[in-house]
C-alpha positions as CSV (number, residue, x, y, z in Angstrom):
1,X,105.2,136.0,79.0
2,X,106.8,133.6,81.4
3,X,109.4,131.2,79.7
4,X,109.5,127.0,80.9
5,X,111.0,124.1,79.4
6,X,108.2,121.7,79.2
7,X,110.1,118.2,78.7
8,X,113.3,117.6,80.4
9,X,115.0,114.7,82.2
10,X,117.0,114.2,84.9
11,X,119.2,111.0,86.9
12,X,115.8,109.7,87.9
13,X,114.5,108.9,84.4
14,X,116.7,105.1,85.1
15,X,114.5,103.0,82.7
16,X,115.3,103.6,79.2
17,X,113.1,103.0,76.1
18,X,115.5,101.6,73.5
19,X,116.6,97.9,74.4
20,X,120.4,99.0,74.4
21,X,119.9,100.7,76.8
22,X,118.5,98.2,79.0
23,X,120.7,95.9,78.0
24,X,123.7,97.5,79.1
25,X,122.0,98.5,82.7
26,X,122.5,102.4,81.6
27,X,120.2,105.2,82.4
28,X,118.2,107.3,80.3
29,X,119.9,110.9,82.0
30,X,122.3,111.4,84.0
31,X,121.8,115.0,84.8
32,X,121.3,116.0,88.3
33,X,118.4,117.7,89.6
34,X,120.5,121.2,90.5
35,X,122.3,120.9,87.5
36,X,119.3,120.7,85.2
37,X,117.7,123.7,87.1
38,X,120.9,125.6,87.3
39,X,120.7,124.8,82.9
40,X,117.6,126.4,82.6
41,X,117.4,129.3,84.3
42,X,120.8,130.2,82.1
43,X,118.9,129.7,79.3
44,X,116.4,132.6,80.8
45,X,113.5,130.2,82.1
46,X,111.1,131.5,84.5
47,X,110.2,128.4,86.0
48,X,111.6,124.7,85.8
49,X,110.1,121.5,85.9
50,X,111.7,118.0,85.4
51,X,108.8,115.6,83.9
52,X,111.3,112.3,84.4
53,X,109.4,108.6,83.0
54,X,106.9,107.7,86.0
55,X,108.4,108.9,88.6
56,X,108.6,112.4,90.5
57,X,111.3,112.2,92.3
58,X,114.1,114.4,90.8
59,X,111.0,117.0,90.6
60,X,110.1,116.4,94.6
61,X,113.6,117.1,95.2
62,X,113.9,120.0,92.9
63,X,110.7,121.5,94.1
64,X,112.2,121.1,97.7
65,X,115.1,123.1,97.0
66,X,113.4,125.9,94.9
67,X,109.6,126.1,96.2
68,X,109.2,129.5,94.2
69,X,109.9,128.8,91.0
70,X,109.4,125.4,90.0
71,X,106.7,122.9,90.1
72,X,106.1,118.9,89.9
73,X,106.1,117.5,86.5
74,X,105.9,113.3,85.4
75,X,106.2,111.7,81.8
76,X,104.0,108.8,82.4
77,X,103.6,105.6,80.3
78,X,100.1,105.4,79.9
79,X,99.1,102.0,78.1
80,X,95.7,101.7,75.6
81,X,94.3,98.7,77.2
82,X,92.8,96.6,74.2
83,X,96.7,96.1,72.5
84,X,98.8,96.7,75.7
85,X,100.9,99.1,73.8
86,X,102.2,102.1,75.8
87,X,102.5,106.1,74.8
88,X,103.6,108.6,76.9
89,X,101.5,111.7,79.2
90,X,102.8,114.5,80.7
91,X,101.0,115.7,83.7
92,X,102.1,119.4,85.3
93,X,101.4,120.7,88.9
94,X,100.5,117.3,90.5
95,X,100.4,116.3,94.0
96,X,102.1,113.2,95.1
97,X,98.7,111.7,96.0
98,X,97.6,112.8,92.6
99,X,100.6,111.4,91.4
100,X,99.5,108.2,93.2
101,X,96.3,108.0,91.5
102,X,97.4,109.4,88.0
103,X,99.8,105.7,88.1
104,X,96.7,103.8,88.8
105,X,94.8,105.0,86.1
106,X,97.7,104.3,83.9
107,X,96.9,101.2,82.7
108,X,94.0,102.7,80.5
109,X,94.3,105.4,78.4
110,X,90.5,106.4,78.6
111,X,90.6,106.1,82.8
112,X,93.8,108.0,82.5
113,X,92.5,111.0,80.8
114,X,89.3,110.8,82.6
115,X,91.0,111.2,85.6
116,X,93.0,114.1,84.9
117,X,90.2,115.9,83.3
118,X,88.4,115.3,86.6
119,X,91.3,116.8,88.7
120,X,92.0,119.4,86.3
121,X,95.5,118.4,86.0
122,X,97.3,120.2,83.1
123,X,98.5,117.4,80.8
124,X,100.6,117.3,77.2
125,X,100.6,114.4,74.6
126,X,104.9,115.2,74.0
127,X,106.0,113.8,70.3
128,X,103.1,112.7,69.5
129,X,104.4,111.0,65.7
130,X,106.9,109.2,67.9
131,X,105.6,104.9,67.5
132,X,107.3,104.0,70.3
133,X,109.2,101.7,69.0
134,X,107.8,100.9,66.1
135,X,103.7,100.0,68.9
136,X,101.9,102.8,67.7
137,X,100.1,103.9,64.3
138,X,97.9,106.5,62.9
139,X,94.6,105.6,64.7
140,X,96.7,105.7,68.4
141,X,97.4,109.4,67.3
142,X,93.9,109.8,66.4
143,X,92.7,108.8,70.0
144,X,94.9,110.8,71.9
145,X,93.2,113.9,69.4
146,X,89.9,113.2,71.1
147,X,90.8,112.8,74.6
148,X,93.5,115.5,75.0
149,X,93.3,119.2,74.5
150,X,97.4,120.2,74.7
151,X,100.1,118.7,72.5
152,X,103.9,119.0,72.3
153,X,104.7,120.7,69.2
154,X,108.2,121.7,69.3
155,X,110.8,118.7,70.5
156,X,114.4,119.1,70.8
157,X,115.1,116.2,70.0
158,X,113.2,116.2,66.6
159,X,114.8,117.6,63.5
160,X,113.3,121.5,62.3
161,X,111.4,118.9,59.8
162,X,109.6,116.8,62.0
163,X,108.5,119.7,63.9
164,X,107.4,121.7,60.7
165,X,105.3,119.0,60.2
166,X,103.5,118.8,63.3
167,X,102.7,122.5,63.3
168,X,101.0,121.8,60.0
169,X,99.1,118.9,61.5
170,X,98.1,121.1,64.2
171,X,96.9,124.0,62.0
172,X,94.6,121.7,59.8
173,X,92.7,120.2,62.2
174,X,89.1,121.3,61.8
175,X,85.8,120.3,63.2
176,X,85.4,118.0,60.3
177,X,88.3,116.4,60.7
178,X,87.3,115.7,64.4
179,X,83.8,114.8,63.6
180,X,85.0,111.7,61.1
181,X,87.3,111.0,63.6
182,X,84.6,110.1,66.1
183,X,82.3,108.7,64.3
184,X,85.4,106.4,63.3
185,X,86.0,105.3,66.8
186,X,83.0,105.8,68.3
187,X,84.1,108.5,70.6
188,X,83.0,111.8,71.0
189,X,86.0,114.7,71.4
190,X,86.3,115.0,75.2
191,X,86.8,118.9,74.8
192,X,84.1,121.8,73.1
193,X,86.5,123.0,70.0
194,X,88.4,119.7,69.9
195,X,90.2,120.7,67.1
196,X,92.3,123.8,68.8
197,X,94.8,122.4,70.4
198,X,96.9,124.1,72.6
199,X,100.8,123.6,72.1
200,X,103.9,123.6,74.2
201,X,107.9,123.3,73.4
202,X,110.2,121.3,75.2
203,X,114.2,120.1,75.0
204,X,113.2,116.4,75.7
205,X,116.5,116.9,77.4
206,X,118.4,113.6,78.5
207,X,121.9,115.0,78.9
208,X,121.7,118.5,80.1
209,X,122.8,119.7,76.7
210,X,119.7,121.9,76.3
């Protein structure tokens, strides 16, 4: 079984969440790109990828210095369009044209997932009981479980709790569930068997402390 960190960060993540943050003009990482690969295959990882917010550069620059065993990851903001309120996608194994695109398509949730599906792009919902800021509720989750197949279920930078409690969430979905969940939004699950999810872990690394 081949071992990746799903969710890490490096210097190129340079527009941070929090409003402290911006305020004082800081970064969200400071880790540099050889520094977060050199971190990771310590810690015994097969492969490395560095899913920075809406931007691949730290991973272009990793992936130009280790072709073999890394590939190009983004954490992008992708916004549902009715509320302009933002969550975050990872996307694994893009192109930069695909990249391109995937930023486009980013204004709308729906367009966004459409278009991955479409390109069979490998993509993660990461933290998904994070509200962003206080944005996002219950029925927000509740879309992203009808138009994404893989989740994050293990965050580094959640307590043991909080993860606990998203592998529970995980394990009760059922087609029921799913069903009244569609017929609530007028959706239909985008995947057959919408209530297995697949699940990944990641640091959410900002600091290189993983």
């Amino acid at each position: 079984m081949s071992k990746v960190d799903m969710h890490c960060h490096s210097m190129y993540s340079d527009k941070p969440v929090h409003w402290l943050f911006r305020k004082l003009k800081a970064r969200e990482s400071y880790t540099q790109v050889e520094e977060l690969y050199k971190r990771c295959k310590a810690r015994g990882m097969d492969f490395v990828t560095i899913t920075d917010h809406d931007t691949i550069r730290g991973a272009l620059e990793l992936k130009e210095k280790h072709e073999e065993d890394t590939f190009i990851g983004c954490e992008f903001t992708v916004y549902f369009p009715k509320e302009q309120v933002s969550t975050h996608i990872c996307t694994y194994d893009i192109t930069e044209a695909q990249y391109a695109q995937a930023k486009k398509h980013a204004r709308d949730v729906f367009d966004f997932a459409a278009y991955t599906r479409e390109e069979n792009i490998l993509t993660v919902v990461p933290h998904p009981f994070y509200n962003n800021m206080g944005q996002l509720d219950v029925k927000h989750l509740e879309l992203l479980l009808l138009l994404f197949e893989n989740f994050e279920e293990i965050s580094g930078l959640q307590m043991n709790e909080a993860n606990q409690m998203q592998t529970e969430f995980f394990q009760k979905l059922s087609p029921e569930i799913m069903a009244e969940l569609a017929r609530i939004h007028r959706i239909e699950p985008v995947f057959e068997k919408s209530w297995i999810k697949a699940r990944v872990g990641g640091s959410d690394d900002h600091s290189s402390f993983m």
